[in-house]
C-alpha positions as CSV (number, residue, x, y, z in Angstrom):
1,X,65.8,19.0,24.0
2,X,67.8,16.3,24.9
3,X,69.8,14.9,27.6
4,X,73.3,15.7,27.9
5,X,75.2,13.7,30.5
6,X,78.4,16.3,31.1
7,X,81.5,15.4,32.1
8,X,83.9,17.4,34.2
9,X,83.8,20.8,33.5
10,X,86.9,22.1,31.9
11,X,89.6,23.1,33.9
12,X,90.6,26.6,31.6
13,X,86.9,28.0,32.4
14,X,87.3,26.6,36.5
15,X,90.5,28.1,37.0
16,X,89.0,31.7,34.6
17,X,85.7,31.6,37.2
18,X,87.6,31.5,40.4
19,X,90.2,34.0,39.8
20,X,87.2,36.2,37.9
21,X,84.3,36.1,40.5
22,X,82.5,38.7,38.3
23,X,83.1,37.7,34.9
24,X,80.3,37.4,32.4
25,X,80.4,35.6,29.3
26,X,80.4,37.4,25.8
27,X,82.8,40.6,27.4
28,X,85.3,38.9,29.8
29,X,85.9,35.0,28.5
30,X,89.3,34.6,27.0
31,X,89.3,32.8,23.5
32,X,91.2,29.8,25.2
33,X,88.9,29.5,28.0
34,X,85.4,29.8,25.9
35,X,87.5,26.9,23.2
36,X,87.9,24.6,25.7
37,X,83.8,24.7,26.7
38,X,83.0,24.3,23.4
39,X,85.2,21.2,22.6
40,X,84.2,19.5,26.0
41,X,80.4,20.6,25.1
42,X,81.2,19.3,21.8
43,X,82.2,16.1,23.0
44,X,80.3,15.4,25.7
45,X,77.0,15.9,23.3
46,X,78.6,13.8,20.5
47,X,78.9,16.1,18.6
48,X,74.5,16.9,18.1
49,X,73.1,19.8,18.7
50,X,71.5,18.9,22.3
51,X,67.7,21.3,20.8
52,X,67.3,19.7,16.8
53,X,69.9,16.9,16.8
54,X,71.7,18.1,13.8
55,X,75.1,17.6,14.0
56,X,77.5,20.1,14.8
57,X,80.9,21.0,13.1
58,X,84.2,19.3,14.5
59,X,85.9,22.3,16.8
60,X,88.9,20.7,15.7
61,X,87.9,21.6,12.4
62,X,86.3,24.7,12.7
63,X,86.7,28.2,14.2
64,X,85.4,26.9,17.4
65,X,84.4,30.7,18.1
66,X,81.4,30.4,15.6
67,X,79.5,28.3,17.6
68,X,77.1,29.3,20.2
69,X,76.5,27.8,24.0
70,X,73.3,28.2,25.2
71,X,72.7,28.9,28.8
72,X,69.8,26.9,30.7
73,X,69.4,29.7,32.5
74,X,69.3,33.3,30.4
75,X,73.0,34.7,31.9
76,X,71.6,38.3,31.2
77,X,69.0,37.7,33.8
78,X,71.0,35.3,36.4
79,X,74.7,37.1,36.7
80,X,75.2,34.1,39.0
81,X,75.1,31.2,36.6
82,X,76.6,33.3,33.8
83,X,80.0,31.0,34.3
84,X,78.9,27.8,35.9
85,X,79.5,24.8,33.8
86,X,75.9,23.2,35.3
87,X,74.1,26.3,33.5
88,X,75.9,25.8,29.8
């Protein structure tokens, strides 16, 4: 795996966190909110998968929804980091 310096997390899924304490990730994340993580993970990994390198479709370009963000830390196990941009 490589090293992904992040930017700022995205302000859709800061505002969706604070105003949903208890939110999980598959169930609760509005389409807009989970879209704007995927284009700033998108981004911010130039466009590579951060596990094989192998680039990864244009958001802009694709159903953004088909893609999948992996959690450093499983979010089925730690309900606490389910949200946190430091944990996606």
């Amino acid at each position: 795996m490589r090293h992904v310096e992040k930017t700022a997390e995205p302000k859709p899924l800061q505002r969706h966190r604070l105003q949903n304490p208890g939110a999980g990730w598959h169930v609760d994340l509005p389409r807009d909110v989970g879209n704007a993580v995927r284009r700033r993970l998108w981004r911010d990994q130039l466009g590579l998968c951060c596990y094989c390198g192998d680039r990864l479709s244009d958001p802009q370009e694709e159903l953004v929804r088909g893609s999948h963000v992996e959690h450093f830390r499983p979010h089925a196990d730690h309900e606490d980091g389910r949200l946190k941009w430091a944990n996606l």
